[in-house]
Every structure is written in structure tokens, then in C-alpha cells.
C-alpha positions as CSV (number, residue, x, y, z in Angstrom):
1,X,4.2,-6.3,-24.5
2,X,6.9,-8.5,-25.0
3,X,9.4,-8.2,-27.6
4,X,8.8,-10.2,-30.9
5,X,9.8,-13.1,-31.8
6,X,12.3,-13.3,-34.4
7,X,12.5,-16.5,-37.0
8,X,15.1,-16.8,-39.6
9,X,15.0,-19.5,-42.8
10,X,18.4,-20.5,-44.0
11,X,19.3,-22.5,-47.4
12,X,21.9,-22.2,-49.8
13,X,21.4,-20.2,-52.4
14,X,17.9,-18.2,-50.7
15,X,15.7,-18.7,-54.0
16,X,13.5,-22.1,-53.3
17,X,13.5,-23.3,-49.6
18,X,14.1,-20.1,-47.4
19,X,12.0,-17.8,-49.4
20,X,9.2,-20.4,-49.2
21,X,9.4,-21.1,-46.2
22,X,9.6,-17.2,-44.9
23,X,6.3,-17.3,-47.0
24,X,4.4,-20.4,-45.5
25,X,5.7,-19.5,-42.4
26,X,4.3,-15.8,-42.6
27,X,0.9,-17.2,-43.9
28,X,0.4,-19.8,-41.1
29,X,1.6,-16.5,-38.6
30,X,-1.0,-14.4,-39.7
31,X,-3.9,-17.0,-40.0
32,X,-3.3,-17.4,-36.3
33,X,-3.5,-13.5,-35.9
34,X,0.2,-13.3,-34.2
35,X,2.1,-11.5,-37.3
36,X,2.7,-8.5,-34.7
37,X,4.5,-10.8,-32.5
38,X,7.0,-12.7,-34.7
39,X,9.3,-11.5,-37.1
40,X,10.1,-13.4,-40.5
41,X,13.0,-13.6,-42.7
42,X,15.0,-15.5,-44.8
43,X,18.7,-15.7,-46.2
44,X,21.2,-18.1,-47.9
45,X,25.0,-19.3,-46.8
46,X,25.8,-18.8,-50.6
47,X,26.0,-14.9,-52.3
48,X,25.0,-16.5,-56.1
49,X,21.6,-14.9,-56.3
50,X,22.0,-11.6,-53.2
51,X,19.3,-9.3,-55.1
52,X,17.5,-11.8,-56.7
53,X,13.6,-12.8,-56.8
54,X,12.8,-16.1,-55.9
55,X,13.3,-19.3,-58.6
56,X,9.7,-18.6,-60.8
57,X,8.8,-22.4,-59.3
58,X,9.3,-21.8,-56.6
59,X,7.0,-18.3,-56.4
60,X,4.6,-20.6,-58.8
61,X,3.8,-23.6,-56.5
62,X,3.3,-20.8,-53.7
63,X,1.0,-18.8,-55.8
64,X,-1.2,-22.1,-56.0
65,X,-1.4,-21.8,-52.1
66,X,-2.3,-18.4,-52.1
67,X,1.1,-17.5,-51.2
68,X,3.1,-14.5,-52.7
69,X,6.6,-14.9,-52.4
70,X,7.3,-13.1,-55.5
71,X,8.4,-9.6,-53.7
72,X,11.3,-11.4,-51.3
73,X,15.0,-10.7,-52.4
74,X,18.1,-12.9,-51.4
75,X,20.3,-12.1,-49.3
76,X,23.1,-14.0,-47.9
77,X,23.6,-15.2,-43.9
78,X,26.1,-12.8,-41.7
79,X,27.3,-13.7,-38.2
80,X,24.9,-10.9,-36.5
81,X,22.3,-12.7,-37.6
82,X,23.0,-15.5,-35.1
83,X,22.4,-12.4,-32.8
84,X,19.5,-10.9,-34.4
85,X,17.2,-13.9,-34.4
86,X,16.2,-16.1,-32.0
87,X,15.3,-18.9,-34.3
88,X,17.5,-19.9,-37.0
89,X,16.2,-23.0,-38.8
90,X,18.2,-24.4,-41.9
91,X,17.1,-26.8,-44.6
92,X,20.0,-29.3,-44.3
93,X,22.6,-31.1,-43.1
94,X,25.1,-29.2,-44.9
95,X,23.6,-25.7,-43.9
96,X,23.9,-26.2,-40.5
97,X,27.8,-27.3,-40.9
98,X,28.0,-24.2,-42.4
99,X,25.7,-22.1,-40.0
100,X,27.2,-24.2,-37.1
101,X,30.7,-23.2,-38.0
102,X,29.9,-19.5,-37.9
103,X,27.8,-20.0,-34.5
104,X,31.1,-22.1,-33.3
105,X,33.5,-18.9,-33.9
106,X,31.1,-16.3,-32.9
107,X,27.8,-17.5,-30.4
108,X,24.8,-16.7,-30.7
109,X,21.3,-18.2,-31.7
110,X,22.5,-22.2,-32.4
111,X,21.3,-23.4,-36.0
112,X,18.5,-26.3,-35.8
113,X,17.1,-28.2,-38.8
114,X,14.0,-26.5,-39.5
115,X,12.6,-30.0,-40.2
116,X,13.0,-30.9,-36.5
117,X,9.6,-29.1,-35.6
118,X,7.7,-31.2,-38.7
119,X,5.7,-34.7,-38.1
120,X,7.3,-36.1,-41.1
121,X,9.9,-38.9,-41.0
122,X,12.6,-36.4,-43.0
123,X,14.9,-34.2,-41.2
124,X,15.7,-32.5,-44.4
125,X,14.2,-30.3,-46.8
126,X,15.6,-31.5,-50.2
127,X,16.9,-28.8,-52.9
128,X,14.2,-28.8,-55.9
129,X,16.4,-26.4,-57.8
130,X,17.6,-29.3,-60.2
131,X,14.5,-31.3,-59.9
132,X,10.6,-31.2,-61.6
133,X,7.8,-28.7,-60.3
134,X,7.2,-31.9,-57.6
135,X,10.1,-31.1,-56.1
136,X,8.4,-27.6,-55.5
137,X,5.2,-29.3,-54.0
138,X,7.1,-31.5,-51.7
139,X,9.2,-28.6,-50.4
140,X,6.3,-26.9,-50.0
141,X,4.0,-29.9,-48.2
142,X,7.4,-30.2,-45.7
143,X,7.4,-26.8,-44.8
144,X,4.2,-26.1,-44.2
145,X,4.0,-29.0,-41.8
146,X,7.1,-28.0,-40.2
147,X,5.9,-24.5,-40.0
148,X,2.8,-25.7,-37.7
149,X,5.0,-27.4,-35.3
150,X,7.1,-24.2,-35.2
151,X,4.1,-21.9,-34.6
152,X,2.7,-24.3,-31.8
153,X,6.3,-24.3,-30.0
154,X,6.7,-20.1,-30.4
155,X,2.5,-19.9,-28.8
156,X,4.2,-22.0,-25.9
157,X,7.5,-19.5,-25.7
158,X,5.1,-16.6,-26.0
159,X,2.4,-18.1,-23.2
């Protein structure tokens, strides 16, 4: 057997759009019975909330998808992870300037936008921190379609 497949999520702070997307992601991984064959994790450029549980909406609007997110813990984005992971997918523009500049210095896995594997017309997923519970269900909606193009472009890497 090949070796897995290893996917990292990267936001800022890694309380909303990592964790939840390490969580879709996971859940659209194991509905297609190929959990033993790709690894999942998530992390955030900042160091704010290392330690931390996810935001409460953010575990919330997962929760209402049958998705637990309410075990993951922040951690914050090292170089070796550009080494570690052969996917590293970032929520926005500005985490991949700041992913990039790391991957510039040091090589490694280069950063994409997460969003680039999605059918929607965004190429970003937007913060909700500072927004309503939408925000959460947008993020969510985003990810999950982004997470299907992802899955359907690791099957062909693993075929």
C-alpha cells in the first residue's frame, strides 16, 4: 500500500475556517471509505488561540451537519509542515502571502487556495469570526464544496 495522503487546512487564527474544514473534509473522507489513506489536519499562521477549542459557532453550525469539531485544538503553522504534508490549502489571499513566504525561504509543499478545488465563483473563504452565525453557514456551504473537488482530485492522485 501506498503511503497516505497528507492534507493540511491553514487560516489565521485556526478556530473557524481550518478546524471546519479538517472536519468536513474528514467527513466527506470517510463517507467515501478512504480515511486510512489520507491524513487530515489543520493549523493557523497566527499563535492567539495554540491550545484552544474551536470558536462555539463555529463547532455549532458543524454540529447541525453531523459534524464534531469540538475535540480539535489550535495549533499554529511551522516550516516542516511544508514538508510534512503534501497538500496545504489556505483560506485566503493573505494566508498564502504568509504560507508562501515561508515556502519561499524554506521549499517544500507550495500553498494553494483551498478554494481553487470548489465550483463556486469565490476563491476565498471569508473570516466569520466578526460576522453573524451566516457567516458560519457560508464557510461551511464553501468548504464542503471545495472539499468534494479535493477528494475527487486526491482519488485521481491515488488511482
Amino acid at each position: 500500500m501506498t503511503a497516505p495522503i497528507r492534507v493540511l487546512f491553514v487560516c489565521l487564527g485556526n478556530i473557524c475556517r481550518s478546524p471546519s474544514a479538517e472536519g468536513v473534509f474528514r467527513n466527506v473522507v470517510q463517507q467515501a471509505g478512504l480515511d486510512d489513506r489520507i491524513i487530515i489536519d489543520s493549523c493557523g499562521t497566527g499563535d492567539w488561540h495554540v491550545g484552544k477549542a474551536p470558536d462555539n459557532r463555529a463547532i455549532a453550525a458543524a454540529s447541525l451537519r453531523g459534524i464534531d469539531i469540538a475535540h480539535l485544538r489550535a495549533r499554529q503553522f511551522s516550516s516542516e509542515d511544508l514538508d510534512r504534508f503534501d497538500h496545504v490549502l489556505v483560506m485566503d489571499r493573505q494566508n498564502l502571502a504568509d504560507v508562501r513566504d515561508v515556502w519561499r525561504q524554506n521549499g517544500g509543499t507550495e500553498p494553494v487556495l483551498f478554494l481553487h478545488f470548489g465550483s463556486s465563483a469565490h476563491d476565498e473563504v471569508p473570516d466569520p469570526y466578526y460576522g453573524g452565525d451566516h457567516g458560519f453557514e457560508h464557510v461551511l456551504d464553501l468548504i464542503n464544496d471545495a472539499s468534494e473537488g479535493l477528494l475527487q482530485h486526491i482519488r485521481e492522485q491515488l488511482a
